[in-house]
C-alpha positions in Angstrom: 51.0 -176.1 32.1 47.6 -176.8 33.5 47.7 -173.8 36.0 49.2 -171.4 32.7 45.9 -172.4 30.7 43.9 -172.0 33.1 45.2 -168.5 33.6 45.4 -168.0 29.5 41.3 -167.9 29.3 41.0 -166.3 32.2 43.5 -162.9 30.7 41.5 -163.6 27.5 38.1 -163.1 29.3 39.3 -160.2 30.9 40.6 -158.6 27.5 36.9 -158.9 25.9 35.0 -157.7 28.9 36.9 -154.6 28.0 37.6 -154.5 24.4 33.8 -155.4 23.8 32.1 -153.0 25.6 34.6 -150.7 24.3 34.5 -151.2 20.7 30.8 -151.0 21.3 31.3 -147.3 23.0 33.5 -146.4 19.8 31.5 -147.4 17.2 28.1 -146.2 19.1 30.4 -142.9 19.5 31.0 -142.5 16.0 27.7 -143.4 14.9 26.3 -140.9 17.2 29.3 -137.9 15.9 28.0 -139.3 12.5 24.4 -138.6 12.8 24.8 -134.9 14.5 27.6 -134.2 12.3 24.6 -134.8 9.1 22.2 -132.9 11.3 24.6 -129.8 11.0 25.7 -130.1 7.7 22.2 -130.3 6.5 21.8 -126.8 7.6 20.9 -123.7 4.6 24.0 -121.2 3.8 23.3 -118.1 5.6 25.2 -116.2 2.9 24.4 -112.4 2.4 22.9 -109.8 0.3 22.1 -106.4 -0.7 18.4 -105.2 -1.7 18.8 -101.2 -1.1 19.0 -99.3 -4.7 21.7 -99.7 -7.0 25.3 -101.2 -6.3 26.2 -102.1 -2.8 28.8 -99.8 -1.2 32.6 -100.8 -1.4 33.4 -99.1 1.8 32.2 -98.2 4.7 29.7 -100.2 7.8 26.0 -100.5 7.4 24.4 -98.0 9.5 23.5 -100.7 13.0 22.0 -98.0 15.0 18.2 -99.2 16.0 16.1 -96.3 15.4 12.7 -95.1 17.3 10.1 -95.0 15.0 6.2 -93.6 14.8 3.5 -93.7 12.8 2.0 -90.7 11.8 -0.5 -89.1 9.5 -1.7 -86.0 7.8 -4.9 -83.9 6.5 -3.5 -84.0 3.3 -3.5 -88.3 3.3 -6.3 -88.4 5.0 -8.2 -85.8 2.5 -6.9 -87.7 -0.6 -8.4 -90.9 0.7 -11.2 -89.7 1.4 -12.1 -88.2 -2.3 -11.4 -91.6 -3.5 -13.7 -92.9 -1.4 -16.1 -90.4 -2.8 -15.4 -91.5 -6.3 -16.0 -95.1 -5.9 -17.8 -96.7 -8.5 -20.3 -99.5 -8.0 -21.5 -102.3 -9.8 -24.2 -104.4 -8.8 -24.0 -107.9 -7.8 -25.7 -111.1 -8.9 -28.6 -111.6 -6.9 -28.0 -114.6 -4.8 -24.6 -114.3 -5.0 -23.5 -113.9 -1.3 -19.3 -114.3 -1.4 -19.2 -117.1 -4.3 -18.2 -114.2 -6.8 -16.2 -112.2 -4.7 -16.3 -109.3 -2.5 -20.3 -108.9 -2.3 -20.4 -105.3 -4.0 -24.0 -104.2 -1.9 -21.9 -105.5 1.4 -18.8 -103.6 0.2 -21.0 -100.3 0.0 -21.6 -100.4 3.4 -17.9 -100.9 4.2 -17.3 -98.1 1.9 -19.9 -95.8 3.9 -18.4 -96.5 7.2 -14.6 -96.2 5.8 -15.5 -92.7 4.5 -18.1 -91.5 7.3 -17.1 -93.2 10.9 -13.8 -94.5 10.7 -11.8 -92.3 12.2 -7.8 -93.0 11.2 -5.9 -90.8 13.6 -7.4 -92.6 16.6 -6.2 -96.0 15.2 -2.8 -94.4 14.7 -3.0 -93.8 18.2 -3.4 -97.6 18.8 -0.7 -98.5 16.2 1.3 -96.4 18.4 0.7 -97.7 21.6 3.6 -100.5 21.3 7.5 -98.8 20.5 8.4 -99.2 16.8 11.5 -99.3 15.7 13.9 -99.1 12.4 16.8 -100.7 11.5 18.8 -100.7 8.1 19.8 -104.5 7.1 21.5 -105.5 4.0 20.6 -102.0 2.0 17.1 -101.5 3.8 15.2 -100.3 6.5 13.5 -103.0 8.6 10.5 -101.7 10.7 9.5 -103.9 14.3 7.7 -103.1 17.1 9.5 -104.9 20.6 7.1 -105.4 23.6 8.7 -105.9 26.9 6.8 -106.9 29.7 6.0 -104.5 32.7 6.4 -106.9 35.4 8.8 -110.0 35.7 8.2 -112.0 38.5 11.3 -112.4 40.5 13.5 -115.3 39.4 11.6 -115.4 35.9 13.6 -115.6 32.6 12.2 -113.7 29.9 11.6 -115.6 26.6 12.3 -113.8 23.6 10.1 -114.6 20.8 9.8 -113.4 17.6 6.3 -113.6 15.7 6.1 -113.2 11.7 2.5 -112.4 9.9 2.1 -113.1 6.3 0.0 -111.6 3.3 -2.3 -110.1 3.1 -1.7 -109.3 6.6 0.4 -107.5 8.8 2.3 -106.8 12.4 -1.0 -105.5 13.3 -2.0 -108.8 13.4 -0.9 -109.5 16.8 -1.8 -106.5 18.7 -4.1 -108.6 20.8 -2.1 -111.5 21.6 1.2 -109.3 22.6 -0.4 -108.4 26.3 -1.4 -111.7 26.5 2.3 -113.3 26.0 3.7 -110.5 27.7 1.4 -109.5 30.8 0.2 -113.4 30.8 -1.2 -113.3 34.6 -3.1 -109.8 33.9 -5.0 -112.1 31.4 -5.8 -114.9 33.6 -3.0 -117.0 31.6 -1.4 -119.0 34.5 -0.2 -116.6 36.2 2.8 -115.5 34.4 5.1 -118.6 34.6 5.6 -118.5 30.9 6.5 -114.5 29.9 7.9 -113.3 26.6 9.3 -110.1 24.9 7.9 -109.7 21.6 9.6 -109.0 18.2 7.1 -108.3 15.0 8.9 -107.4 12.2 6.7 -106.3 8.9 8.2 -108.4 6.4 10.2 -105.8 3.7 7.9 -104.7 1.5 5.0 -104.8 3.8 4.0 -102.4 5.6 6.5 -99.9 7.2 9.6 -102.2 6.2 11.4 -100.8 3.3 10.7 -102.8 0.2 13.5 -104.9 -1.7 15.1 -102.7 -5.1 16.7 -106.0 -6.2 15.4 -108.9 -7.9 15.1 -112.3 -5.8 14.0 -111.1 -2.0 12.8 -114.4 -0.7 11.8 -116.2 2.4 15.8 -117.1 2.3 17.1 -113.9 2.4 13.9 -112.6 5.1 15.0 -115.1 7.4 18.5 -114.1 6.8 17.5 -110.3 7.6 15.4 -111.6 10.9 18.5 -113.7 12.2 20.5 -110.3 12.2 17.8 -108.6 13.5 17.7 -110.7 16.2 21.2 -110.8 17.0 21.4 -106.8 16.8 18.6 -106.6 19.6 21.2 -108.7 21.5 19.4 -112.5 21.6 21.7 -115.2 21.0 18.6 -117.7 21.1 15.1 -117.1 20.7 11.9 -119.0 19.9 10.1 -118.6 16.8 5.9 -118.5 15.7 4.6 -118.2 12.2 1.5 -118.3 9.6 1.3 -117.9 6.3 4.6 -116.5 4.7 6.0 -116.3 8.2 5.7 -119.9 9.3 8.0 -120.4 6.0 10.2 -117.8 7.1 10.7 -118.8 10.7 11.0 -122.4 9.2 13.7 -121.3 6.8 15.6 -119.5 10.1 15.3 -122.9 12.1 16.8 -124.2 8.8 19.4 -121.9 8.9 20.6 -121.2 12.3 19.0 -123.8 14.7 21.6 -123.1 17.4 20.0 -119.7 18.0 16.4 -121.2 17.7 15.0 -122.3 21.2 11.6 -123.5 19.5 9.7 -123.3 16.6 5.5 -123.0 16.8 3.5 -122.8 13.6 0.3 -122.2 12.9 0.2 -123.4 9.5 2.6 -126.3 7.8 3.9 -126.3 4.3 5.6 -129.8 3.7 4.4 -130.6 0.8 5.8 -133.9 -0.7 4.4 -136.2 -3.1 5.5 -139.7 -2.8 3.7 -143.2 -3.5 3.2 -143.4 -0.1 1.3 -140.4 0.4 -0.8 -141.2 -1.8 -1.6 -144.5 -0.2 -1.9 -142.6 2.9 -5.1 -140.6 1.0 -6.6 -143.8 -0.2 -6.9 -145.7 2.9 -7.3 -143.2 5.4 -10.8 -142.5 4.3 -11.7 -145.8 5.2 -8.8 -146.8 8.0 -7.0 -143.6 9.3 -5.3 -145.4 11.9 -3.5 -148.3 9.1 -2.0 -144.7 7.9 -1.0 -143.4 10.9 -4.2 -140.4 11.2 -6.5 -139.8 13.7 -10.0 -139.2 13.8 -9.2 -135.4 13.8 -7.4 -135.2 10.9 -9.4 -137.8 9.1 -12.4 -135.2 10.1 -10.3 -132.3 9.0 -9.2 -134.1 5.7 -11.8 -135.5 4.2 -13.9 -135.8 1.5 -10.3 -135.2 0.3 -11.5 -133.7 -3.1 -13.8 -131.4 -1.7 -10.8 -129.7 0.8 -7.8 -130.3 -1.0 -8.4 -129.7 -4.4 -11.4 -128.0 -5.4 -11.3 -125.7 -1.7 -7.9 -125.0 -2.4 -8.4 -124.0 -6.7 -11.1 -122.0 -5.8 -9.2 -120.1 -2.8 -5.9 -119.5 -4.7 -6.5 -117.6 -8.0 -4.9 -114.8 -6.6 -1.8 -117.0 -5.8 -1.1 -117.0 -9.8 -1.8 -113.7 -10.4 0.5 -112.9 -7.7 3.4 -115.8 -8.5 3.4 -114.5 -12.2 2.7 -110.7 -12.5 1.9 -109.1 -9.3 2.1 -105.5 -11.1 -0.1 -105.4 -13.4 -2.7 -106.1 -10.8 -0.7 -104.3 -8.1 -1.0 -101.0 -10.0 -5.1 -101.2 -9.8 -5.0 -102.2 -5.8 -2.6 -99.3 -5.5 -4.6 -96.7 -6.8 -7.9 -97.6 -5.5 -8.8 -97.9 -1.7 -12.2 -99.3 -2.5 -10.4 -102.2 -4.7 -7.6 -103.1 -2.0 -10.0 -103.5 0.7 -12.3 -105.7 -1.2 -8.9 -107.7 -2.6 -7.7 -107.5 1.1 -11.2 -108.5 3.0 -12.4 -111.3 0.9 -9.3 -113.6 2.2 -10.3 -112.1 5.7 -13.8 -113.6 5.0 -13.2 -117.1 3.3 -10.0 -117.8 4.8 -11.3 -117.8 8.5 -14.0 -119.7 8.1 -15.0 -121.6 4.7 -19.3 -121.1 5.4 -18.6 -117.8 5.5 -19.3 -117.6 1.6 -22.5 -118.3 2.0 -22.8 -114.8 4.0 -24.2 -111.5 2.2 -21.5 -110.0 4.3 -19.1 -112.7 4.1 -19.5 -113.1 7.7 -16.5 -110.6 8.4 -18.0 -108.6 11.3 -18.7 -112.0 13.3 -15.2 -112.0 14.3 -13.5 -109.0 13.6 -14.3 -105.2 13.9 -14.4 -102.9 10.8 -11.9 -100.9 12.6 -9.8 -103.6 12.9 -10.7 -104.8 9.3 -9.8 -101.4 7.8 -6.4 -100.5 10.3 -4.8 -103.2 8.3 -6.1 -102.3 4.8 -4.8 -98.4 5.8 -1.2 -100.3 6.8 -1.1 -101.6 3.0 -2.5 -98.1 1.6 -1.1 -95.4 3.4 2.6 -97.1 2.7 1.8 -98.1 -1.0 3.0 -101.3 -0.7 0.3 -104.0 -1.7 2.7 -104.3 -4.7 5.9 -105.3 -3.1 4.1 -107.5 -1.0 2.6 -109.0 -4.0 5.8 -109.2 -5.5 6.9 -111.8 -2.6 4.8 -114.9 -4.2 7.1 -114.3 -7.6 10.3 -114.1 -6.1 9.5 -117.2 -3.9 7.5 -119.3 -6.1 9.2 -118.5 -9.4 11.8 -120.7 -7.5 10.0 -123.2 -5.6 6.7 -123.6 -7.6 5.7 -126.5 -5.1 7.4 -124.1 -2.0 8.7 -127.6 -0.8 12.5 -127.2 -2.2 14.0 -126.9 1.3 12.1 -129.7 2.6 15.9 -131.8 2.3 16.9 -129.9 5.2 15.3 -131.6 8.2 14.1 -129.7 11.0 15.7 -130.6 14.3 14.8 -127.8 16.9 11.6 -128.4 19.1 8.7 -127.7 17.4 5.3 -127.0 18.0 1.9 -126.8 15.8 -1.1 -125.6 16.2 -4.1 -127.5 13.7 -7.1 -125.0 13.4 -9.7 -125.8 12.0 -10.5 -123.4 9.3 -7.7 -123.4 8.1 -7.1 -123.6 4.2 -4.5 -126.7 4.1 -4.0 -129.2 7.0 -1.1 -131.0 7.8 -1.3 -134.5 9.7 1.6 -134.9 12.1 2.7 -138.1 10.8 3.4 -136.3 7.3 4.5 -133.1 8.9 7.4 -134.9 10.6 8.7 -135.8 7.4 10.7 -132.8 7.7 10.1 -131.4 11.8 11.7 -134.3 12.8 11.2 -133.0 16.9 7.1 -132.3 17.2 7.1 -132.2 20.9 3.4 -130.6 20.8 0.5 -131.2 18.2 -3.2 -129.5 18.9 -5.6 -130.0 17.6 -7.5 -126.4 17.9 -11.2 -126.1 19.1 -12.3 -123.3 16.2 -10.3 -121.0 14.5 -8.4 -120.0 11.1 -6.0 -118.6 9.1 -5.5 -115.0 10.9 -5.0 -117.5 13.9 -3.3 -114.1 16.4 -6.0 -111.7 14.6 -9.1 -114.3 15.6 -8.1 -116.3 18.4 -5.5 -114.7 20.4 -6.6 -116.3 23.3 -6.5 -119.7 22.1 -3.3 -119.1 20.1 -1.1 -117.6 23.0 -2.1 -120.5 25.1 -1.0 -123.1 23.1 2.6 -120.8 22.6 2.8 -121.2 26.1 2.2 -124.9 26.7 5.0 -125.7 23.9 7.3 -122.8 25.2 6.8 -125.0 28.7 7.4 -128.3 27.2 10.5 -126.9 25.9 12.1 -125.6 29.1 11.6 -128.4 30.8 13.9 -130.9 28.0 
């Protein structure tokens, strides 16, 4: 009996050293299936849809073929735009005035005189040209893109697709400076080459040379719906992703969507907007002790006086935003008719939105950083297609629906993501509120100068910091 109880404990023992560890395994397995199993549910409904006129076809397969495209112009456009020009009437500003009232009308006359006189549009085609365009018809429209491969691949390299998505009031020709950059990277004295992409820029439908939507409700939903199947039909099962303005909620909405096709996500601007008891704690104390709230000097620099940038900056910067949210075609029609009027509507968030001081500038300090040709080659996108309205239309059919654009902030972003802060620009996001929804910020800059039109202005800066997080990345 006294060997059989010594033996008894001894089975027992050996039972829990393997039962334990496990029942541990199991419920640490189940845990873990638990958690991704929320991850993926959490994901938004692709769905589907039709925005081409009228009903959608019963029968028959959308047209898939991928169409070469080019941009071309005409006396007759070129002659019509120019008599408008001619016809421009002016109206004297308040002396003083500088950019506080708007576009400075005496400034604007010199913009006007350069636009008629010097700028020469046919060349600038030329340059629009320079990269392969493309069409594509998706869901009932056609979807325009230019796709940059690179020239040279070192040997052994894998080529990163990445797809990059401007906002209003700009355009793909936003980054025709930072495409030789990502894509010849070691002609550019980036590195040399280790990091190398292919580059998709889609115009957003409605902007530009993308067919716009002849339904009610095209939103950032159903664009990064469209982009996904854009994607796939160029043949990329996974891809990364960089965004500002409408398109860093677009290719937020994709990693939302699909984020087993998205590699990475990099954004140069954040909208994750909650507002919670804690937040607002976070604004009371981190005037005084950013680091109790979890904010550094930078962003207590970039934040504060928190009045001054976040509410009466932002009031004064947004007017359009309501016009647009509510009833873009009644100001649309104006903008459409008049070239003088869409390049001062245009130029004005060209001037205030890269750099704040630059109100205080006769010539809203637009020539500092950018070219009048380069000014005007994106006003002549907007004109030449008549599509400032449809673009405009884009706030309604997205805010109408998300007044506070923070309605899918419930779906938690898991893909690596990356974010560059610039300085200049119109809202800043701390890191420890943007990971309230990018729950995987593997990279967080804070940017040496810069602003909104981050790829327009600092291309250099901009492509670098694509780069450091598309290395980070590959190396998980």
């Amino acid at each position: 009996e006294s060997i059989l109880s010594r033996i008894r404990p001894f089975e027992y023992s050996q039972k829990n050293a393997v039962l334990v560890p496990a029942a541990a395994l199991g419920v640490g397995g189940m845990l873990l299936y638990w958690l991704r199993s929320g991850r993926k549910i959490k994901t938004i409904e692709m769905g589907d849809g039709w925005w081409g006129s009228g009903e959608r076809p019963l029968k028959g397969k959308e047209d898939e073929s991928i169409r070469p495209f080019k941009i071309e112009t005409s006396d007759k456009e070129i002659e019509d735009l120019h008599r408008r020009l001619d016809h421009f009437r002016f109206t004297p500003h308040v002396e003083g005035a500088a950019f506080h009232y708007g576009f400075n009308s005496s400034y604007l006359r010199k913009v006007v005189a350069y636009w008629r006189n010097q700028f020469d549009w046919r060349k600038q085609v030329e340059v629009l040209n320079k990269y392969p365009h493309f069409h594509t018809t998706i869901e009932g429209i056609d979807i325009h893109f230019i796709h940059v491969k690179p020239s040279y691949v070192p040997h052994g390299r894998a080529v990163q697709p990445l797809l990059m998505v401007h906002g209003w009031p700009g355009s793909f020709y936003e980054f025709y400076k930072i495409i030789p950059l990502l894509t010849e990277p070691a002609r550019h004295g980036l590195n040399e080459g280790d990091v190398v992409f292919e580059v998709i820029c889609p115009s957003i439908p409605g902007y530009g040379f993308s067919e716009a939507p002849h339904q009610k409700g095209f939103d950032s939903i159903a664009t990064a719906r469209i982009f996904h199947k854009l994607m796939n039909r160029l043949g990329f099962k996974e891809y990364y992703l960089q965004g500002g303005d409408w398109g860093s909620r677009i290719t937020t909405n994709m990693a939302q969507m699909l984020p087993q096709s998205v590699k990475g996500l990099h954004l140069n601007i954040v909208f994750t907007g909650r507002q919670s008891l804690g937040r607002l704690i976070c604004i009371m104390l981190g005037a005084y002790v950013p680091w109790l709230v979890g904010l550094s000097r930078e962003d207590a620099r970039l934040f504060y006086p928190f009045m001054q940038k976040n509410v009466y900056d932002v009031l004064r910067e947004s007017g359009y935003l309501h016009i647009q949210a509510t009833k873009p075609d009644t100001a649309g029609c104006g903008l459409n008719d008049s070239p003088v009027g869409l390049a001062a509507y245009i130029l004005e968030k060209f001037s205030t939105w890269t750099d704040k001081s630059f109100l205080d500038k006769d010539d809203g300090g637009l020539e500092s950083k950018y070219s009048l040709d380069e000014l005007l080659t994106n006003v002549m996108i907007y004109w030449v297609t008549s599509s400032i309205v449809s673009s405009m239309r884009y706030y309604k059919e997205n805010i109408s629906k998300d007044p506070n654009l923070n309605a899918y902030n419930r779906y938690g972003i898991y893909v690596p993501t990356g974010i560059a802060a610039f300085p200049q620009e119109i809202l800043h996001m701390p890191r420890v509120w943007a990971k309230d929804v990018l729950k995987n910020i593997i990279s967080y800059s804070y940017m040496p100068r810069g602003g909104h039109f981050a790829a327009f202005e600092e291309p250099k800066l901009l492509a670098q910091d694509i780069m450091q997080f598309v290395r980070k990345v590959e190396q998980l």
